[in-house]
C-alpha positions as CSV (number, residue, x, y, z in Angstrom):
1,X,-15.3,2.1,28.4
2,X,-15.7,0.8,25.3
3,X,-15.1,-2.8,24.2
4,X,-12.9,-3.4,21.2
5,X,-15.6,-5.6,18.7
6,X,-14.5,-7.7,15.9
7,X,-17.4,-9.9,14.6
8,X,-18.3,-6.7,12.3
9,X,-16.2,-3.9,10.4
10,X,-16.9,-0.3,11.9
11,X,-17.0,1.4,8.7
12,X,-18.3,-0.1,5.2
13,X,-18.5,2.4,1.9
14,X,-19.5,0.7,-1.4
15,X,-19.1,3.0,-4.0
16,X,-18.8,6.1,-2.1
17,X,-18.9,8.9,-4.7
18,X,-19.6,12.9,-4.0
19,X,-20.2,14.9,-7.3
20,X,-20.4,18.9,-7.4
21,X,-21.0,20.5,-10.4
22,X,-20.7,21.5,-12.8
23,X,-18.2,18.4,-13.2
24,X,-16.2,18.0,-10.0
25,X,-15.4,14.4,-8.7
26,X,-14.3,14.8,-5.3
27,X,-14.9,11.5,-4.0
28,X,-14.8,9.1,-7.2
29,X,-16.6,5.6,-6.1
30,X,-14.6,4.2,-3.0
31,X,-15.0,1.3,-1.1
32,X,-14.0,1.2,2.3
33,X,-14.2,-1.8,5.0
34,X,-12.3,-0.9,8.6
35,X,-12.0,-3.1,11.2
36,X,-13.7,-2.3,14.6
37,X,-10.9,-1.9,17.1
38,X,-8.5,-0.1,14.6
39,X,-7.1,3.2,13.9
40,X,-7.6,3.7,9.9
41,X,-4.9,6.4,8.2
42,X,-6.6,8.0,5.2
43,X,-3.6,9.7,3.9
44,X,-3.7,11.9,1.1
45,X,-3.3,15.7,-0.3
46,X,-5.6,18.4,0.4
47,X,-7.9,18.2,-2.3
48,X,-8.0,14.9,-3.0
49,X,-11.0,13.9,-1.6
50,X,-10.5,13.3,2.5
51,X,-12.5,15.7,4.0
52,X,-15.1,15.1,2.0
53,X,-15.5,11.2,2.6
54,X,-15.3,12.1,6.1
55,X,-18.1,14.5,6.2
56,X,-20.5,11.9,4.4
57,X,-19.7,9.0,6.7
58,X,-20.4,11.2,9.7
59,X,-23.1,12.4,8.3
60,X,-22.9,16.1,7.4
61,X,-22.9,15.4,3.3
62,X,-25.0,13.5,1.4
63,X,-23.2,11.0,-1.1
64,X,-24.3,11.6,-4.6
65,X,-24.1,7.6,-4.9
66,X,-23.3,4.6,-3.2
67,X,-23.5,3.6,0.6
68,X,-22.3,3.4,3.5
69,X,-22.9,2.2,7.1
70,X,-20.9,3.5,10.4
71,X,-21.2,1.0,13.2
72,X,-23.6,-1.4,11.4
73,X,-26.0,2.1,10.7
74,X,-26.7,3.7,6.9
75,X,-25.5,6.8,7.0
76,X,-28.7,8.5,5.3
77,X,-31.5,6.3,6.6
78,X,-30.5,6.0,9.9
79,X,-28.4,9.4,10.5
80,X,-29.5,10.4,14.0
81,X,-28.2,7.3,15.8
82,X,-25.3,7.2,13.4
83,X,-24.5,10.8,15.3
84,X,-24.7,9.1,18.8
85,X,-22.3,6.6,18.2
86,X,-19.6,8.7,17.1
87,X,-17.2,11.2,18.1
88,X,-16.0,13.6,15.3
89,X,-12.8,16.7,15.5
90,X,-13.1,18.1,12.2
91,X,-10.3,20.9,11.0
92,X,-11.6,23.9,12.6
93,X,-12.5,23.6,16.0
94,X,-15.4,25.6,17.0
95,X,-13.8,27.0,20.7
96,X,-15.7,30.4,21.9
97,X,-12.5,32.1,23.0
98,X,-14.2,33.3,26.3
99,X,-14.7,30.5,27.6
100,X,-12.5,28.6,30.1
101,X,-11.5,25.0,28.8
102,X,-14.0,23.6,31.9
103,X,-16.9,25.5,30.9
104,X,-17.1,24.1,27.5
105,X,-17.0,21.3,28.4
106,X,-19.3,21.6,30.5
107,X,-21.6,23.1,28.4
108,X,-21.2,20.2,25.8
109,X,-22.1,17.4,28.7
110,X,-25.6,19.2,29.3
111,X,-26.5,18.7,25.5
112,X,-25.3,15.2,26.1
113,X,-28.0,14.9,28.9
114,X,-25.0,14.8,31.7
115,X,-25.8,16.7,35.1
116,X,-25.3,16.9,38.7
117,X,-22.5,14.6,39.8
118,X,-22.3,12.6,36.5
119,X,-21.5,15.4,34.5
120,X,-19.1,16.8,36.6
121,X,-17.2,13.7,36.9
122,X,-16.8,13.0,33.6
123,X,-15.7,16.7,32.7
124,X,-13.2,15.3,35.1
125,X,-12.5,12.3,33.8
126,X,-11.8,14.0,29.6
127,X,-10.0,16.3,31.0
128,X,-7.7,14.0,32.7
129,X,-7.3,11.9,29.4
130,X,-6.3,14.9,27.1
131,X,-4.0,16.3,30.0
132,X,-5.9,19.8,30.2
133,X,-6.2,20.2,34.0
134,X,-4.1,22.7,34.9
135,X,-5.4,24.3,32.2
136,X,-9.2,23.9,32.5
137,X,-9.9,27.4,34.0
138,X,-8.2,29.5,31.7
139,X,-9.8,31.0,29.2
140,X,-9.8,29.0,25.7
141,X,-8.4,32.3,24.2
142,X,-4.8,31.7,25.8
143,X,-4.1,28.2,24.9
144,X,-1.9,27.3,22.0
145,X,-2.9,25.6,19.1
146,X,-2.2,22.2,20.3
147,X,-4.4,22.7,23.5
148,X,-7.1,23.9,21.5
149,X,-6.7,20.5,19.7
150,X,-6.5,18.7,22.6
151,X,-9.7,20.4,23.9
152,X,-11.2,19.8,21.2
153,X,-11.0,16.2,20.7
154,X,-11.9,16.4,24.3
155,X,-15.5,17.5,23.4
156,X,-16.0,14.7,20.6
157,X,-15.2,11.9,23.6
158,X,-17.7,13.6,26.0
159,X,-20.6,10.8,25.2
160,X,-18.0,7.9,25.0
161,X,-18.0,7.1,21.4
162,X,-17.6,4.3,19.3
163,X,-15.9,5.6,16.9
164,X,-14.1,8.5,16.7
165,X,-13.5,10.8,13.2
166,X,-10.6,13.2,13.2
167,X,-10.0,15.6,10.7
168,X,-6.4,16.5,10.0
169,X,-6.3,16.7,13.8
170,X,-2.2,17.7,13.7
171,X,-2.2,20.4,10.8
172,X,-0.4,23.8,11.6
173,X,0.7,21.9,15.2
174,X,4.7,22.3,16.3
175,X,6.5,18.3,16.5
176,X,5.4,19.1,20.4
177,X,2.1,19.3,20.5
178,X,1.9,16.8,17.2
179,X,3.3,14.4,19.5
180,X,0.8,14.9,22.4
181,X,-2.0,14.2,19.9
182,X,-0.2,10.9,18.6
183,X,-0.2,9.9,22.1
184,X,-3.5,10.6,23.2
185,X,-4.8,8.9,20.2
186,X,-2.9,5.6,21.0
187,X,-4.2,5.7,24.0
188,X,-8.2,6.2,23.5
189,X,-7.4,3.3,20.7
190,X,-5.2,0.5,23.3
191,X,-7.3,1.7,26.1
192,X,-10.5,2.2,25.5
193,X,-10.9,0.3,22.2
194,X,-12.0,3.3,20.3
195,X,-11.8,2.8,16.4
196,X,-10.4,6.0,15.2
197,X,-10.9,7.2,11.5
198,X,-8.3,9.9,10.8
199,X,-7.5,11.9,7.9
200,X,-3.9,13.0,7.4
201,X,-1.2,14.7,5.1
202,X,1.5,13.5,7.2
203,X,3.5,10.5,6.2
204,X,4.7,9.8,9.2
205,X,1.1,10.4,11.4
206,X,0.0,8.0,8.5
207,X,3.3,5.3,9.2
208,X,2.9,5.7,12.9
209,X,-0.6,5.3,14.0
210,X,-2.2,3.7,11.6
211,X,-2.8,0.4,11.5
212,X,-4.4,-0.3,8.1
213,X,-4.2,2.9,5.6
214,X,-5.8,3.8,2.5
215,X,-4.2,6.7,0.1
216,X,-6.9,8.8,-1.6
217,X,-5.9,11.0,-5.0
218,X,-8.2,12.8,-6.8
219,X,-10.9,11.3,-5.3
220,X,-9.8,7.6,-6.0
221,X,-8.1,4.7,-3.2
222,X,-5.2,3.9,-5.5
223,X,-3.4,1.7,-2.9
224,X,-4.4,0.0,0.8
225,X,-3.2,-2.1,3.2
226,X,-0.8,-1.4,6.8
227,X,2.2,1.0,6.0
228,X,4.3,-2.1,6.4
229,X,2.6,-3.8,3.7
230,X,2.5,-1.1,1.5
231,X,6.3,-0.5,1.5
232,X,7.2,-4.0,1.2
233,X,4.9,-4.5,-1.6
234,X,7.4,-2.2,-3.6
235,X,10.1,-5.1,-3.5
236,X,13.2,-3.1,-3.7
237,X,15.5,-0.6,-2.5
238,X,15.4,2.9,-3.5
239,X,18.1,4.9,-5.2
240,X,17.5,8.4,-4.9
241,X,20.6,10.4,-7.6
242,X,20.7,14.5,-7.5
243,X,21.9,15.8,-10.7
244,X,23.1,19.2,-10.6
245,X,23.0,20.0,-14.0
246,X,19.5,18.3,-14.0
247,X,17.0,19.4,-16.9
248,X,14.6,18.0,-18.9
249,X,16.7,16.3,-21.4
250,X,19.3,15.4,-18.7
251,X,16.6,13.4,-16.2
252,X,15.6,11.6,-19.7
253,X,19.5,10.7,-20.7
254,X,19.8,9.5,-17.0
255,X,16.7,7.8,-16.6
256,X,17.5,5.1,-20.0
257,X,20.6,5.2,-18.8
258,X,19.2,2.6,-15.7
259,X,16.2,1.5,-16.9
260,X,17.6,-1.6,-18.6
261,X,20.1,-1.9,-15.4
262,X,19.7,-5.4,-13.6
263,X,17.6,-5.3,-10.5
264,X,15.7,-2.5,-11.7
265,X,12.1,-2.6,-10.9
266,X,11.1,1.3,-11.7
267,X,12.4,4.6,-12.4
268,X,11.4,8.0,-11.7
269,X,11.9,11.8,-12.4
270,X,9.2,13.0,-10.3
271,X,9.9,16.8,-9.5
272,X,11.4,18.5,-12.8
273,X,15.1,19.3,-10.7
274,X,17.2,17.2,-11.5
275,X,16.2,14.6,-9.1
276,X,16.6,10.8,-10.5
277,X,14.4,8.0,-8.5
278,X,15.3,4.5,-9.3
279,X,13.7,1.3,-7.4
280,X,16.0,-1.4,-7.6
281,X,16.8,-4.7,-5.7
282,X,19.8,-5.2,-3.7
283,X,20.7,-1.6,-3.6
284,X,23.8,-1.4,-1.8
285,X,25.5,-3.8,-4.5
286,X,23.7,-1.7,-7.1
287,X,25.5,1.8,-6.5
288,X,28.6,1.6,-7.6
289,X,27.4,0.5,-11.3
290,X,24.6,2.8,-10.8
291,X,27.1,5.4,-10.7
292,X,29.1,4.0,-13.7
293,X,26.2,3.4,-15.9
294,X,25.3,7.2,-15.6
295,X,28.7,8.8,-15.8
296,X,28.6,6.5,-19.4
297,X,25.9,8.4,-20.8
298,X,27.4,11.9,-20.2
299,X,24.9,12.5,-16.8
300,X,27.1,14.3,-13.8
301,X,25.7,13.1,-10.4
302,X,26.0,15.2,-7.0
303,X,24.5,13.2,-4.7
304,X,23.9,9.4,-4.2
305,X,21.4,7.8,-1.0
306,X,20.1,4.7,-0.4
307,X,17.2,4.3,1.4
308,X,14.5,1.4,2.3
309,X,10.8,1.9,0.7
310,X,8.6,5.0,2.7
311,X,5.2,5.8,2.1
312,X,6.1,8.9,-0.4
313,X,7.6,5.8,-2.2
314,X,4.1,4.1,-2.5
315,X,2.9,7.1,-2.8
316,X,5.5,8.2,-6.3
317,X,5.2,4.9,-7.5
318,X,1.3,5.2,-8.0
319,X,0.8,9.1,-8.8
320,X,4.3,9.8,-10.3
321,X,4.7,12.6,-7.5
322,X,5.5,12.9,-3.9
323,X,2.9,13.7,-1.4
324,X,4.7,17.3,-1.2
325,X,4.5,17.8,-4.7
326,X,0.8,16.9,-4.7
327,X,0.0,19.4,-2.1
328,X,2.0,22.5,-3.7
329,X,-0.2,21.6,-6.5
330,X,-3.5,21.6,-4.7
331,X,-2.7,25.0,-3.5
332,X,-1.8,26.7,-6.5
333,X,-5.1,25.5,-8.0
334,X,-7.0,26.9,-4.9
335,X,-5.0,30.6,-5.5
């Protein structure tokens, strides 16, 4: 088992950057420095630079400039032992279909040097922690998405890691089988002290595992601390107002309309639909003359909530667009 260390960081970048050309930025000059002991939430869109950063501190990219060291190691002068420290699930799991869960994992113990007794106890022992036994002698080929995952983050604990990378380890999985990865997670991490590096889309993955998170768009950390802190640090309530005659030049009316309001700390039309966003102290008292102030300036509104800060608040505030937004975007540019 591994011992949870904190007289070092696990992870250090210093002006991580990865350039291809001709002239695309996707990781833009980061810095990183993650705790040993913790699981890190790099939450972001696709496209905007995650998988990338990954694949250079794990070593499978070269960075076009700046450094970083996993475990105390550089990532490009010491590479090899860099690779026996960790444990890495990247997006697509490489499962040969024909196999039963048991066999590959037992194959994957011999390249670790396992054999005899050792390796089949601890084929035992992964599959114990990831809850495949009853499944381990079927063939890979009938499990369901969430298995596969769970099989394969099985195979990046085989050599007891350090630290562990995971790739967007939920993506395409049912609430179900998201939630069995949550928990296994949370337990490698309070159990076993793994430090866990994992890459989500999910704002709620990001909010609950994560114990100090970083958001990454187009290729840039533009905030960072725990979700807590990050919420809090917006300092007001959020008003969220549905027009349904909502346009261009009504979401401008609406939006002076509050600005100047008292308690007012932001205001946003993020999505183009009629949909006002306003950041405001002391919301509940601030409704009702919310409501008044627009109706004043000629703007009909449908729908009223009131809600605490989330991380697609943070996550407005400093990109001017949801999370969802930013990954509807990302995929028309990849069409």
């Amino acid at each position: 088992m591994n011992e949870t260390q904190t007289d070092a960081p696990a992870i250090v970048a210093r002006g991580l950057t990865k350039h291809f050309p001709p002239d695309v930025r996707a990781v833009d000059g980061i810095d990183l420095n993650i705790g040993a002991g913790k699981v890190f939430g790099f939450l972001g869109a696709n496209g905007s630079g995650k998988t990338t950063t990954i694949r250079m501190l794990t070593t499978l990219l070269q960075p076009t400039s700046g450094s970083a060291q996993v475990d105390g190691l550089d990532v490009l002068r010491q590479s090899m032992e860099v690779r026996r420290r960790i444990g890495v699930a990247l997006q697509e799991a490489g499962l040969d279909l024909l196999q039963t869960g048991r066999e590959l994992l037992m194959l994957q113990s011999r390249l670790f040097g396992l054999a005899g007794g050792r390796l089949k106890a601890r084929v035992g022992e992964l599959l114990e922690i990831v809850d495949m036994t009853e499944a381990a002698d079927r063939r890979i080929g009938t499990y369901s998405g969430g298995m596969k995952r769970r099989l394969d983050l099985a195979t990046a604990l085989i050599h007891d890691p350090r630290i562990l990378f995971l790739d967007e380890p939920t993506t395409g999985l049912d609430p179900i089988s998201r939630d069995a990865i949550w928990r296994h997670v949370r337990t490698l991490n309070e159990e076993r002290g793994i430090t866990v590096f994992l890459t989500t889309q999910y704002l709620e993955e990001a909010d609950r595992l994560a114990h100090e998170l970083a958001i990454i768009d187009s290729g840039k950390i533009i905030a960072e601390g725990s979700p807590e802190e990050m919420k809090a640090s917006i300092g007001a309530d959020v008003i969220t107002v549905k027009m349904p005659d909502g346009g261009a030049s009504t979401e401008a009316a609406a939006e002076a309309a509050v600005r100047g309001m008292e308690g007012v700390e932001d205001v946003r039309s993020p999505d183009g639909n009629g949909t006002l966003v306003i950041y405001i102290k002391d919301g509940a008292r601030a409704i009702a003359p919310v409501v008044i102030q627009l109706n004043q300036a000629g703007v009909e509104v449908g729908e009223i909530t009131l809600a605490r800060p989330t991380l697609d608040d943070v996550f407005l505030q400093k990109t001017g667009h949801h999370l969802a937004e930013a990954q509807a975007a990302a995929a028309r540019e990849a069409v």
